[in-house]
LUMTI-338294 format. One record per residue (C-alpha): residue number from 0; residue in one letter; x, z, y. Coordinates in steps of 0.2 Angstrom, whole numbers. Each point is the difference from the previous one (the first is absolute). Last residue first. Example, Ala and Ser with C-alpha at 12.3 -4.5 7.8 and 13.67 -1.06 7.14 Angstrom:
<pts>
{1; 's'; {68; 36; -5}};
{0; 'a'; {-6; 3; -17}};
</pts>
This chain:
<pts>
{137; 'x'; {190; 23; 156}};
{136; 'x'; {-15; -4; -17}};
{135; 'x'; {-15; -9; 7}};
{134; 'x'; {-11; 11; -3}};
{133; 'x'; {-16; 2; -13}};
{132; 'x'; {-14; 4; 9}};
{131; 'x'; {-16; -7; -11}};
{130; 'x'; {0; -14; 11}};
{129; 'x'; {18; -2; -4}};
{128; 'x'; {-4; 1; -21}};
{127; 'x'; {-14; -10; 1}};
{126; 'x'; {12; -16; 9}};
{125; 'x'; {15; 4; -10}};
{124; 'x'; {-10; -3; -17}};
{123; 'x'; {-15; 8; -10}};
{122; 'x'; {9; 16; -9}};
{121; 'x'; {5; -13; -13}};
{120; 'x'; {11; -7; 13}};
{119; 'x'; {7; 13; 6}};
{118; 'x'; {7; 3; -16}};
{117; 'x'; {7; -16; 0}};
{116; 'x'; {8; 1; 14}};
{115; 'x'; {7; 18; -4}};
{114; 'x'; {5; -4; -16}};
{113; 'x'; {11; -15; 10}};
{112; 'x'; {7; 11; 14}};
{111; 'x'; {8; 12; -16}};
{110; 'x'; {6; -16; -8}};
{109; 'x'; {10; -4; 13}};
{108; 'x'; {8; 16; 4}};
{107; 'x'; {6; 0; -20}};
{106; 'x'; {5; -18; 2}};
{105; 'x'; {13; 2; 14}};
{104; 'x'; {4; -20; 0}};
{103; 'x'; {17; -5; 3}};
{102; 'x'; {3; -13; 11}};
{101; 'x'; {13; -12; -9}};
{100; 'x'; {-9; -19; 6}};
{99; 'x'; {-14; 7; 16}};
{98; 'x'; {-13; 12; -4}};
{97; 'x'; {-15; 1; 11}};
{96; 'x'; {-11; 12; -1}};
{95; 'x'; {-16; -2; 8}};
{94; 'x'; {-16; 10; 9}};
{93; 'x'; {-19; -8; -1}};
{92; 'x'; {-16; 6; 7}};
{91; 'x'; {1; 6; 18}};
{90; 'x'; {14; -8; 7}};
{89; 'x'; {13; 14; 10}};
{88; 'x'; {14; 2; -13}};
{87; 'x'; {0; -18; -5}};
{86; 'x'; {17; 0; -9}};
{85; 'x'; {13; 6; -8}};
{84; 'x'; {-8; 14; -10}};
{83; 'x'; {13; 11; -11}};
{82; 'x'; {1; 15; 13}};
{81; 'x'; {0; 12; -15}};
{80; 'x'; {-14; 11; 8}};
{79; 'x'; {-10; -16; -1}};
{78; 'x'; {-19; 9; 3}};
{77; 'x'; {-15; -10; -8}};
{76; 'x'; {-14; -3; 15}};
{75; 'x'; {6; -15; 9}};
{74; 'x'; {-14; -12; -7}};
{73; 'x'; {5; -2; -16}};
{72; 'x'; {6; -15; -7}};
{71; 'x'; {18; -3; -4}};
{70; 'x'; {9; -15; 1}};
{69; 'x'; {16; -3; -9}};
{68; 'x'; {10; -11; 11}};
{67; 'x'; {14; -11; -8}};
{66; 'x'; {18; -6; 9}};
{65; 'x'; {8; -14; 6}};
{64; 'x'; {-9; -15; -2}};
{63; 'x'; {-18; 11; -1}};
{62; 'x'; {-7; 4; -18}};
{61; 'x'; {-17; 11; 3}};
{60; 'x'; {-9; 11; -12}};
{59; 'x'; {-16; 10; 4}};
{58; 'x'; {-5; 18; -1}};
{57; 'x'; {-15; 12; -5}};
{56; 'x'; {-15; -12; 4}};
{55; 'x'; {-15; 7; -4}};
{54; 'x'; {-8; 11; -14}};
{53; 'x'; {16; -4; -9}};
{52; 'x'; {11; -14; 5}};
{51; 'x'; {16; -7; 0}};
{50; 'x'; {1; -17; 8}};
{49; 'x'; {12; -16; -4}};
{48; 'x'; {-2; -15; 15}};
{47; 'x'; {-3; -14; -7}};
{46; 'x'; {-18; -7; 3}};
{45; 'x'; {-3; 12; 12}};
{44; 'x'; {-4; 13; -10}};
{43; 'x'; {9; 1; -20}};
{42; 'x'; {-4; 15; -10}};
{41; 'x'; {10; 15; -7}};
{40; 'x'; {-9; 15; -6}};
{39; 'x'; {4; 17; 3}};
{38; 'x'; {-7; 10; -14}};
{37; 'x'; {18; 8; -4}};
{36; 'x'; {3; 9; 14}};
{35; 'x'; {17; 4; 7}};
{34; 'x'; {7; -9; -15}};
{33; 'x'; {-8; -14; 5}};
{32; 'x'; {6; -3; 17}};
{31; 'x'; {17; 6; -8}};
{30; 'x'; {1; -14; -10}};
{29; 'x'; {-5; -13; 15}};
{28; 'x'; {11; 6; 11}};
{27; 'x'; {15; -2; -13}};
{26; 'x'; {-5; -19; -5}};
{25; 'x'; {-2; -2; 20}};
{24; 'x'; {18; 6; 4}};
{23; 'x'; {4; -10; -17}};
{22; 'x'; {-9; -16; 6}};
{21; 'x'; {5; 0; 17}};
{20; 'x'; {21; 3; -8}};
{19; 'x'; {-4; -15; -11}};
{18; 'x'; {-7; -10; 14}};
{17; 'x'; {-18; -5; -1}};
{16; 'x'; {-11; -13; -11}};
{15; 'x'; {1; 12; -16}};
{14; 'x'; {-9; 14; 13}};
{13; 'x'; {-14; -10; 5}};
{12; 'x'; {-1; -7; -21}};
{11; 'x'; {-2; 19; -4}};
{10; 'x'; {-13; 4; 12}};
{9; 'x'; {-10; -12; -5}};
{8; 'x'; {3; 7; -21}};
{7; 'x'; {-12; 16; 6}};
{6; 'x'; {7; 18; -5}};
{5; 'x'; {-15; 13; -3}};
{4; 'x'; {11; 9; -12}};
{3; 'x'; {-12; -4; -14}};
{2; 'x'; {8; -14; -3}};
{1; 'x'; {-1; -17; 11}};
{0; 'x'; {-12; -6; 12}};
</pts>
């Protein structure tokens, strides 16, 4: 780990090993992940795969050949009014983004999703929060 910004230097070597247009989509990501809440913590699970967490699993980091995933934990229950999600609208832990080489990334929307992650999180996590009755939002 590195600074007090909770930055962790194996996530660094993953992006250094990418793309120059993975590493600043991811670079960006990353910056904004910490913005929205700056006791996120970056480790690395799976032996190289970079995770943000707090209280659980926030999101997740993943290069593909022609585009990168931001994965983000949360059960289904943290609205996306801004339509950003690309992917996994019907699993029940996990939604991604995917940004392909010039996407641009609407970071306000973003970051909203992101406090609300992590504020579930300290409220015990998706699965206390559903049994509690939290909905999947439409």
């Amino acid at each position: 780990m590195t600074g007090a910004d909770n930055r962790d230097d194996r996530v660094d070597a993953y992006l250094e090993a990418l793309p120059v247009w993975q590493q600043d989509v991811f670079t960006r990501l990353r910056e904004l992940i910490h913005e929205a809440d700056p006791e996120i913590t970056e480790t690395i699970k799976r032996s190289v795969q970079p995770y943000f967490v707090l209280a659980g699993n926030v999101c997740a980091f993943l290069a593909a050949k022609d585009h990168v995933n931001l994965f983000l934990y949360d059960g289904a229950i943290v609205p996306d009014p801004d339509g950003i999600i690309t992917a996994g609208h019907d699993n029940v832990t996990a939604r991604t983004i995917s940004y392909r080489q010039g996407d641009s990334i609407n970071g306000a929307a973003l970051q909203t999703m992101l406090r609300q992650i992590a504020a579930n999180n300290r409220a015990g996590g998706w699965r206390k929060l559903k049994a509690a009755g939290a909905t999947t939002p439409d």
